[in-house]
N, CA, C and O atoms as CSV, one atom per row, in Angstrom:
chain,resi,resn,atom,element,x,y,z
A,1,UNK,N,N,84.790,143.647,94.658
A,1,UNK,CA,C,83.767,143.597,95.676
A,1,UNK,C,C,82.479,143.047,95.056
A,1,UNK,O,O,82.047,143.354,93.945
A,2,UNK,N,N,82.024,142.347,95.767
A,2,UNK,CA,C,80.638,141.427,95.372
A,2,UNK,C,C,79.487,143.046,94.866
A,2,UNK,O,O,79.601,144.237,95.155
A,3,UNK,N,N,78.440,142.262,94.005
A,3,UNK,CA,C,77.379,143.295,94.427
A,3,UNK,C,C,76.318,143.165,95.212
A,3,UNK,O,O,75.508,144.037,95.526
A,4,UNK,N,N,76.364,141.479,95.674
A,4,UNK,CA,C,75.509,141.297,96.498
A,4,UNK,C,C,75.568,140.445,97.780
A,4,UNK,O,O,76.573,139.751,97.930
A,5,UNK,N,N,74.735,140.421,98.593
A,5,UNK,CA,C,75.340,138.992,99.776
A,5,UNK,C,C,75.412,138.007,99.137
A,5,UNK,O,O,76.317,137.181,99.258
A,6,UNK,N,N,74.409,137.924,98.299
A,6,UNK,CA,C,74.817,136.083,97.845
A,6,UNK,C,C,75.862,135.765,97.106
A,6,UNK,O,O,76.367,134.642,97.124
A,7,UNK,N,N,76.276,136.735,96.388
A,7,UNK,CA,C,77.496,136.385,95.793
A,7,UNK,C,C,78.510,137.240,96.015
A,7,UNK,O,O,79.041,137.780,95.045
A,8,UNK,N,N,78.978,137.526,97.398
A,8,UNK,CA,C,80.030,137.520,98.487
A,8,UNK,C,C,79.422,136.130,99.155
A,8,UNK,O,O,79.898,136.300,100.277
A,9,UNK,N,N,78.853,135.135,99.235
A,9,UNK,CA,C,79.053,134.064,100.023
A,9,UNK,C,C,79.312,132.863,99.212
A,9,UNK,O,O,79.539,131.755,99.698
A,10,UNK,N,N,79.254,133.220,97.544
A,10,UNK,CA,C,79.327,132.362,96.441
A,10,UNK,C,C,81.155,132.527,96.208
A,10,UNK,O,O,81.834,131.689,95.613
A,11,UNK,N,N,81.650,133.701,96.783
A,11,UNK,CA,C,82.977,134.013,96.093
A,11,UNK,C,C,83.457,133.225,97.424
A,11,UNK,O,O,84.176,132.263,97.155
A,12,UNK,N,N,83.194,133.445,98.899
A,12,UNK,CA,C,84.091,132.799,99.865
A,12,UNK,C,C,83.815,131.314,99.604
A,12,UNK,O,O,84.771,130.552,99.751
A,13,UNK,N,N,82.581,130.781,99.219
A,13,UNK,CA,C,82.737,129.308,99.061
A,13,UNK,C,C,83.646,128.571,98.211
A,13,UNK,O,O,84.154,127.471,98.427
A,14,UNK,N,N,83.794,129.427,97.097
A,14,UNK,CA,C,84.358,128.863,95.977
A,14,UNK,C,C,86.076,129.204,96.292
A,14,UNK,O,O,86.937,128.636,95.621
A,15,UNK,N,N,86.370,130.009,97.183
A,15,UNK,CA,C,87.625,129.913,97.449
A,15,UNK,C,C,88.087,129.227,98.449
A,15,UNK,O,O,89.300,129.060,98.571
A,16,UNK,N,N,87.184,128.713,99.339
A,16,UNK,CA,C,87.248,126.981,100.324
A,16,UNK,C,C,87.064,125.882,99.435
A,16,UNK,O,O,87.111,124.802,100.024
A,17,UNK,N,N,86.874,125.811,98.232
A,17,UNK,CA,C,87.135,124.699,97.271
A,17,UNK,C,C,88.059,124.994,96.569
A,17,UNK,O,O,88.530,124.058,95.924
A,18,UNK,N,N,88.386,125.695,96.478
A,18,UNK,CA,C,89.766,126.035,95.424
A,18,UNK,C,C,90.625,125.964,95.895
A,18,UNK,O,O,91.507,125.790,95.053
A,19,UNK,N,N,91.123,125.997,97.152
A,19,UNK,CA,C,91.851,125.771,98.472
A,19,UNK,C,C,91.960,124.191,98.878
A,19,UNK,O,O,93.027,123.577,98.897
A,20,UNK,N,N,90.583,123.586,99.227
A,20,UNK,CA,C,90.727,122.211,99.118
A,20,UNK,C,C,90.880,121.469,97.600
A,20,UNK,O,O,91.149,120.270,97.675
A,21,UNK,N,N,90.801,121.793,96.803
A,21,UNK,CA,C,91.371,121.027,95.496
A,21,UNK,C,C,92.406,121.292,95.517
A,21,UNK,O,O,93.017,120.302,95.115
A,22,UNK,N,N,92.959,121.930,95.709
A,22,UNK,CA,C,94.424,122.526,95.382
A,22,UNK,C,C,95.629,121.095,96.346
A,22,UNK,O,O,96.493,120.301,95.973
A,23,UNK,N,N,95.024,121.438,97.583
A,23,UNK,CA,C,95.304,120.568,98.263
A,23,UNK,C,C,95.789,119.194,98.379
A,23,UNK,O,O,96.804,118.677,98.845
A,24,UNK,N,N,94.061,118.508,97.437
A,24,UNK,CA,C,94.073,117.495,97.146
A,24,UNK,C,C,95.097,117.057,96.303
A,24,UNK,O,O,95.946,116.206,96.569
A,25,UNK,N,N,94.929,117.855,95.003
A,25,UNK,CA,C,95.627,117.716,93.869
A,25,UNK,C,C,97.217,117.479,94.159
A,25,UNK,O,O,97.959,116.613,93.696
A,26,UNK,N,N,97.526,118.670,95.193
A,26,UNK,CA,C,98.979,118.416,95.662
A,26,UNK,C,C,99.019,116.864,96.201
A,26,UNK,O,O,99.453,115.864,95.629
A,27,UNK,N,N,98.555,116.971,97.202
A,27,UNK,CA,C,99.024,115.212,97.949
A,27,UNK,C,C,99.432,114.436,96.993
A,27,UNK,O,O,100.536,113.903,96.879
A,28,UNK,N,N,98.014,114.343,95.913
A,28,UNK,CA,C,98.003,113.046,94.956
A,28,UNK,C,C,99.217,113.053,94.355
A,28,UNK,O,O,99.740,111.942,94.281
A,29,UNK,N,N,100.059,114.311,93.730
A,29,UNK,CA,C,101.243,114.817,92.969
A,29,UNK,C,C,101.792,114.348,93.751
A,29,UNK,O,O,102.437,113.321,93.541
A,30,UNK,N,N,101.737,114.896,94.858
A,30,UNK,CA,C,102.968,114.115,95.802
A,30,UNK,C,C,103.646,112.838,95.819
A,30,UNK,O,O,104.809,112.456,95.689
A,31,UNK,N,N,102.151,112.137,96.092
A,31,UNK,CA,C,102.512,110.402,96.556
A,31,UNK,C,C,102.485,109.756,94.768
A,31,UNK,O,O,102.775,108.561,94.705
A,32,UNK,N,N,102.155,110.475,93.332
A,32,UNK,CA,C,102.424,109.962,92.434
A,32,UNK,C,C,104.497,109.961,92.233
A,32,UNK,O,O,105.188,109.085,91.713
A,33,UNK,N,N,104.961,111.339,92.903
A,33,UNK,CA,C,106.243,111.254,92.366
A,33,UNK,C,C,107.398,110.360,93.265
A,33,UNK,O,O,108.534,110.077,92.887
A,34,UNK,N,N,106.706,109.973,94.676
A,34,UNK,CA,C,107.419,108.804,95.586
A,34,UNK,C,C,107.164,107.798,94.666
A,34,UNK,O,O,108.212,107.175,94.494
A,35,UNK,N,N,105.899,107.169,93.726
A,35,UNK,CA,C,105.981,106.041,93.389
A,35,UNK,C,C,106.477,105.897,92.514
A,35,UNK,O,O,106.878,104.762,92.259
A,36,UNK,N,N,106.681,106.847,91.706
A,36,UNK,CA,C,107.693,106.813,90.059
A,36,UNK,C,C,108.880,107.011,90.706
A,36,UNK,O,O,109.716,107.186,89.819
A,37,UNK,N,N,109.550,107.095,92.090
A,37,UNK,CA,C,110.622,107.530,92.861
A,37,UNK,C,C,111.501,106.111,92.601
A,37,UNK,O,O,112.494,105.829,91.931
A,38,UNK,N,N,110.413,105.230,93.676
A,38,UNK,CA,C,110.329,103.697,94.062
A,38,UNK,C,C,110.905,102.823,92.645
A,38,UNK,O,O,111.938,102.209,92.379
A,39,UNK,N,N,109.468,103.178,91.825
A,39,UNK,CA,C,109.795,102.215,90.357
A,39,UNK,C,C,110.681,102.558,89.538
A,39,UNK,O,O,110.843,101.945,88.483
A,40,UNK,N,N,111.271,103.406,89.824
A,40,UNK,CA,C,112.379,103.904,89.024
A,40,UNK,C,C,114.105,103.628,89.570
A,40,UNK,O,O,115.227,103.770,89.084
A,41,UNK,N,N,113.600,103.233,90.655
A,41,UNK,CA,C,115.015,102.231,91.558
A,41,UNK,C,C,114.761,101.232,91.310
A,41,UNK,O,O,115.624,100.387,91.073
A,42,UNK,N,N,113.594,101.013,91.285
A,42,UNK,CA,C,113.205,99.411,90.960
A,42,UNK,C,C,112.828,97.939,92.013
A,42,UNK,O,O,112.899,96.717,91.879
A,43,UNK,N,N,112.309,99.132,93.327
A,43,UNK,CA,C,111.906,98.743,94.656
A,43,UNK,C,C,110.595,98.213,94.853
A,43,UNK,O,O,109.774,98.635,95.667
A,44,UNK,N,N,110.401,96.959,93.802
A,44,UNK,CA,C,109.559,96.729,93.338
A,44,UNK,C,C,108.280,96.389,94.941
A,44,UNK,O,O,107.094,96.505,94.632
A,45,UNK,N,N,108.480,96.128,96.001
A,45,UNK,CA,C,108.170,95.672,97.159
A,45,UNK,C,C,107.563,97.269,97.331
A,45,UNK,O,O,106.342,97.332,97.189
A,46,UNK,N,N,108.167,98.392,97.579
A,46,UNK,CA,C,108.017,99.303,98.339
A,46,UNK,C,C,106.852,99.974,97.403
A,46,UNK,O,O,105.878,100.536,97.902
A,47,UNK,N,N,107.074,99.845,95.886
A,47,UNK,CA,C,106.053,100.557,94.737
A,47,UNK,C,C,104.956,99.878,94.722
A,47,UNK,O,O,104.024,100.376,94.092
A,48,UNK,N,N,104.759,98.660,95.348
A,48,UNK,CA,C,103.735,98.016,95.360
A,48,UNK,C,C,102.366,98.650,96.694
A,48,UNK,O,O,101.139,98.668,96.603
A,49,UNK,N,N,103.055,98.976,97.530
A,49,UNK,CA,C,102.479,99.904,99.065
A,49,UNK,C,C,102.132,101.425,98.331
A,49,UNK,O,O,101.077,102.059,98.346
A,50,UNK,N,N,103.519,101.769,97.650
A,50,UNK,CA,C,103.035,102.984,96.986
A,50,UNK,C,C,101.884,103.199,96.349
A,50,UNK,O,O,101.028,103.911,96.874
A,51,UNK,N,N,101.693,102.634,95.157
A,51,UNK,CA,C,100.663,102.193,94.462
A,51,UNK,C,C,99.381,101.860,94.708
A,51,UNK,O,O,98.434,102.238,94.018
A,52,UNK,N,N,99.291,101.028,95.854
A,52,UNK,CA,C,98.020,101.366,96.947
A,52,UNK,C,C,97.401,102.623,97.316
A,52,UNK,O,O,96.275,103.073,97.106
A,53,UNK,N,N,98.996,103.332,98.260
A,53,UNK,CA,C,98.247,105.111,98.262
A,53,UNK,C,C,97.807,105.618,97.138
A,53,UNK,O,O,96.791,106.308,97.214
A,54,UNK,N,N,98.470,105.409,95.752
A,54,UNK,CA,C,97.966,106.919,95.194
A,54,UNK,C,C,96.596,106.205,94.634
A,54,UNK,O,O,95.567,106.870,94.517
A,55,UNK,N,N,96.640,105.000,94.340
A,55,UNK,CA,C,95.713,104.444,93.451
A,55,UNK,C,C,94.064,105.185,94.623
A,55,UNK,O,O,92.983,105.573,94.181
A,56,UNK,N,N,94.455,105.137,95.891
A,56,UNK,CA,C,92.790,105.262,96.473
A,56,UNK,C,C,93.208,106.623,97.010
A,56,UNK,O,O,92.546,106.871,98.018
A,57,UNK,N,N,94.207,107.761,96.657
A,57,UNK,CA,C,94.071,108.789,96.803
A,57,UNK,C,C,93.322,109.202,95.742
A,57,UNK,O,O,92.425,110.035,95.876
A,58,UNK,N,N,93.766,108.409,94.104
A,58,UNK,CA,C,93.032,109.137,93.073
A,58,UNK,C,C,91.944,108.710,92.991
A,58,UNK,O,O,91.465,109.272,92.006
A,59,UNK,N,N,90.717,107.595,93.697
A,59,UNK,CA,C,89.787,107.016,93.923
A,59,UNK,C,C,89.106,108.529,94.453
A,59,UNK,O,O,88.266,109.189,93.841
A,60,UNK,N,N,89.718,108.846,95.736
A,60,UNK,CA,C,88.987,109.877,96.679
A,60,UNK,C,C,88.981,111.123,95.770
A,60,UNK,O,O,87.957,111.772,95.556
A,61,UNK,N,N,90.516,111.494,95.108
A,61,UNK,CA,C,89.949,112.867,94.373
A,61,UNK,C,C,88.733,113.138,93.346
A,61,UNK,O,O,87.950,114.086,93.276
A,62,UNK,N,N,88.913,111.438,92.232
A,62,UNK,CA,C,87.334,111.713,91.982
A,62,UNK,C,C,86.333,111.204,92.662
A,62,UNK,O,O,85.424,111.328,91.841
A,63,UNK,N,N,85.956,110.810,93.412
A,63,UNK,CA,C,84.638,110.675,94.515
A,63,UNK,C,C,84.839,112.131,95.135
A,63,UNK,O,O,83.882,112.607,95.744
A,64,UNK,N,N,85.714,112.682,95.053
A,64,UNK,CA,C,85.236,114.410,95.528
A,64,UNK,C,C,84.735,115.358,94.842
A,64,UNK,O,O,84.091,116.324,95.250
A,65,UNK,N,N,85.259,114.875,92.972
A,65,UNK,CA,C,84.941,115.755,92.205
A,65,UNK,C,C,86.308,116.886,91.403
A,65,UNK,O,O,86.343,117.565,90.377
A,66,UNK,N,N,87.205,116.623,92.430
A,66,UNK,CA,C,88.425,116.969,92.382
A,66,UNK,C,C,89.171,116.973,90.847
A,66,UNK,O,O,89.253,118.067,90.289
A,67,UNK,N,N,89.749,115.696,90.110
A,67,UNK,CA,C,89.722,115.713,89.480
A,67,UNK,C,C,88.194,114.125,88.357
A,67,UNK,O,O,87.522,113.233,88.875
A,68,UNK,N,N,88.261,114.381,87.435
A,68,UNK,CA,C,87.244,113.522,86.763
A,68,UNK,C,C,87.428,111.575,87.246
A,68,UNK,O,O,88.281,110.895,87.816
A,69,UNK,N,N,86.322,111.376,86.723
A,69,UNK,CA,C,86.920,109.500,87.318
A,69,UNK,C,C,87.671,108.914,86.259
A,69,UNK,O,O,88.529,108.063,86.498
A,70,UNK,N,N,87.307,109.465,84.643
A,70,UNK,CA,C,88.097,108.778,83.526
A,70,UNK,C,C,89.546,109.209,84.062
A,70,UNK,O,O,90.333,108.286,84.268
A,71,UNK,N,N,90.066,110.797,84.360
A,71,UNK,CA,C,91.509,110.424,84.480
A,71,UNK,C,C,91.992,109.971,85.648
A,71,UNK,O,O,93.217,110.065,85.716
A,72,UNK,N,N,91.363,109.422,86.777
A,72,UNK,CA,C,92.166,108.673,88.040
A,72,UNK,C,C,91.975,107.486,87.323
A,72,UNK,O,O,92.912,106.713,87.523
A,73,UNK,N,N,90.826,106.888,86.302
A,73,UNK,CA,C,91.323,105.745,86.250
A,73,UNK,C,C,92.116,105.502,84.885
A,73,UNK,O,O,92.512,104.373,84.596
A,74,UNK,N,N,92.320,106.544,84.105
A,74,UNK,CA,C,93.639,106.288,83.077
A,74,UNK,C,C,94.965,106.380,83.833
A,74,UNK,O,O,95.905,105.756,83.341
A,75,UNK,N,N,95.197,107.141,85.075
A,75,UNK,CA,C,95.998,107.465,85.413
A,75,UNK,C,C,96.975,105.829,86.571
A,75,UNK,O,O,98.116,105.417,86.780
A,76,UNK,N,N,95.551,105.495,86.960
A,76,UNK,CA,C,96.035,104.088,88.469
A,76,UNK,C,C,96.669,103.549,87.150
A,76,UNK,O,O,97.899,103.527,87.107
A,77,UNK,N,N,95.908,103.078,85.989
A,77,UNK,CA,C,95.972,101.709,84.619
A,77,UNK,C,C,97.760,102.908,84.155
A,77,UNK,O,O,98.894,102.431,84.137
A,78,UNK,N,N,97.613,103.544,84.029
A,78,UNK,CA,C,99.298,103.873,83.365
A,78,UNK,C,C,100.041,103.378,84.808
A,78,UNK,O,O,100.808,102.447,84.564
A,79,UNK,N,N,100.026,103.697,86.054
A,79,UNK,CA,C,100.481,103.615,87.436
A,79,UNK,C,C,100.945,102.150,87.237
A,79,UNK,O,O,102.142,101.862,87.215
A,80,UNK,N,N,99.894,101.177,87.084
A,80,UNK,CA,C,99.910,99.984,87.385
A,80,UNK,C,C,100.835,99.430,86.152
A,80,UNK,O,O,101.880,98.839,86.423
A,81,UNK,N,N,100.433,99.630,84.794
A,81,UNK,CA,C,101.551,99.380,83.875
A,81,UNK,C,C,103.163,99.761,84.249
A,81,UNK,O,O,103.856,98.943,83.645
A,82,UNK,N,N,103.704,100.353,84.735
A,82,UNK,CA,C,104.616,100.578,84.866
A,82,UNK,C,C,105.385,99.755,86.329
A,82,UNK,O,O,106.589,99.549,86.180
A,83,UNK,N,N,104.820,99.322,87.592
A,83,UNK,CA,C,104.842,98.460,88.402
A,83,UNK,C,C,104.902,97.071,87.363
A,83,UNK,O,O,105.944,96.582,86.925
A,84,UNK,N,N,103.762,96.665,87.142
A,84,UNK,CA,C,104.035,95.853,86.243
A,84,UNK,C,C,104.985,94.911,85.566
A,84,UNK,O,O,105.208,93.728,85.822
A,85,UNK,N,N,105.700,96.001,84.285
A,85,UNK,CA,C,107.243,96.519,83.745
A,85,UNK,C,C,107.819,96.208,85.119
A,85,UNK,O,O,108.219,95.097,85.467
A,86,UNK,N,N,107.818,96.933,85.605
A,86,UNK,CA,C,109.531,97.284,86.814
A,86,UNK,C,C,109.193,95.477,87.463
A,86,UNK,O,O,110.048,94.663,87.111
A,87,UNK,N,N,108.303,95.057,88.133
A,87,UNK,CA,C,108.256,93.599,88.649
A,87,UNK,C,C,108.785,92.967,87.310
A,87,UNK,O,O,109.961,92.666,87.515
A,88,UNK,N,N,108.538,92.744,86.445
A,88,UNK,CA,C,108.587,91.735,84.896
A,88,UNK,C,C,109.986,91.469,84.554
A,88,UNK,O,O,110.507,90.397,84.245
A,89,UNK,N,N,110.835,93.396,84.736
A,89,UNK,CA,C,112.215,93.240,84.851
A,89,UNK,C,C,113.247,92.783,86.034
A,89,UNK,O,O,114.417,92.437,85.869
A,90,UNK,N,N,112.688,92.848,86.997
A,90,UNK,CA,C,113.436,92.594,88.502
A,90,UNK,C,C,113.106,91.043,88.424
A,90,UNK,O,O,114.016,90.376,88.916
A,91,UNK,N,N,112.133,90.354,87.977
A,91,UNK,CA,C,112.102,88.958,88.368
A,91,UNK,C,C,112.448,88.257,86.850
A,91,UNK,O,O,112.286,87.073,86.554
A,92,UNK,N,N,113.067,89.541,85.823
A,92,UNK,CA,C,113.840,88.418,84.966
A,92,UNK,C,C,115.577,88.437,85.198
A,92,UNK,O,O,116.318,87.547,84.781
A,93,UNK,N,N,116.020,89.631,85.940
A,93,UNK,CA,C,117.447,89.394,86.128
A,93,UNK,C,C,117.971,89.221,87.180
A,93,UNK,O,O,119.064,89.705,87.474
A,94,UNK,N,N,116.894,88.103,88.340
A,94,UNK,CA,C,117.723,87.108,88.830
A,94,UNK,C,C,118.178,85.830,88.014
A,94,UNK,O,O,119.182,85.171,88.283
A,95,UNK,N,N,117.024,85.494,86.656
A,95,UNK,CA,C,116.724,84.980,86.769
A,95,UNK,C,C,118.144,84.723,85.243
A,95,UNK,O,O,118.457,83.599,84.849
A,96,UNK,N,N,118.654,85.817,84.759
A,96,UNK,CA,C,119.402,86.082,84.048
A,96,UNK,C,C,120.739,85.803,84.473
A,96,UNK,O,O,121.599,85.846,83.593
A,97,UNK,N,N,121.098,85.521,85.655
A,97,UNK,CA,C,122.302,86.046,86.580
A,97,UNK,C,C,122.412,84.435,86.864
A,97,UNK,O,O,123.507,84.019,87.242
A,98,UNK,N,N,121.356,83.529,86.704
A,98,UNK,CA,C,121.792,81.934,87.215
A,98,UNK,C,C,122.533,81.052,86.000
A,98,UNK,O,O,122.902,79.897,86.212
């Protein structure tokens, strides 16, 4: 129990952010494991749309504060390396197969 009003209104705030990060954090998890889903079939078309979502989901989590901006943007630059790879290999074994 609080000892005071202000902090009974400091404890409910902070558990409407802990609630919405949580949140956030999930989605982003989410739409990161469809796109390692995608690039890992090697649907190089579909990881490319993917890659869009998470890249400006992890834009929004740090513009919220959610998580920091260095790791959404270590995280899009590993994202994008690996699209990358998966395109580099799909457009060398048609190209293997002639």
């Amino acid at each position: 129990m609080p000892n005071t009003k202000s902090a009974g209104k400091r404890a409910r705030s902070n558990a409407k952010k802990a609630a919405r990060n949580k949140s956030i954090k999930s989605r982003v998890k989410t739409l990161e494991k469809k796109y390692l889903t995608l690039v890992g079939a090697g649907k190089v078309e579909d990881a490319k749309k993917a890659y869009a979502d998470v890249a400006s989901a992890y834009d929004k989590a740090a513009k919220g504060g959610v998580i920091k901006k260095e790791s959404a943007s270590r995280k899009r630059s590993r994202l994008q390396l690996r699209l990358n790879a998966t395109a580099a290999a799909a457009a060398a074994a048609p190209a293997a197969k002639k």
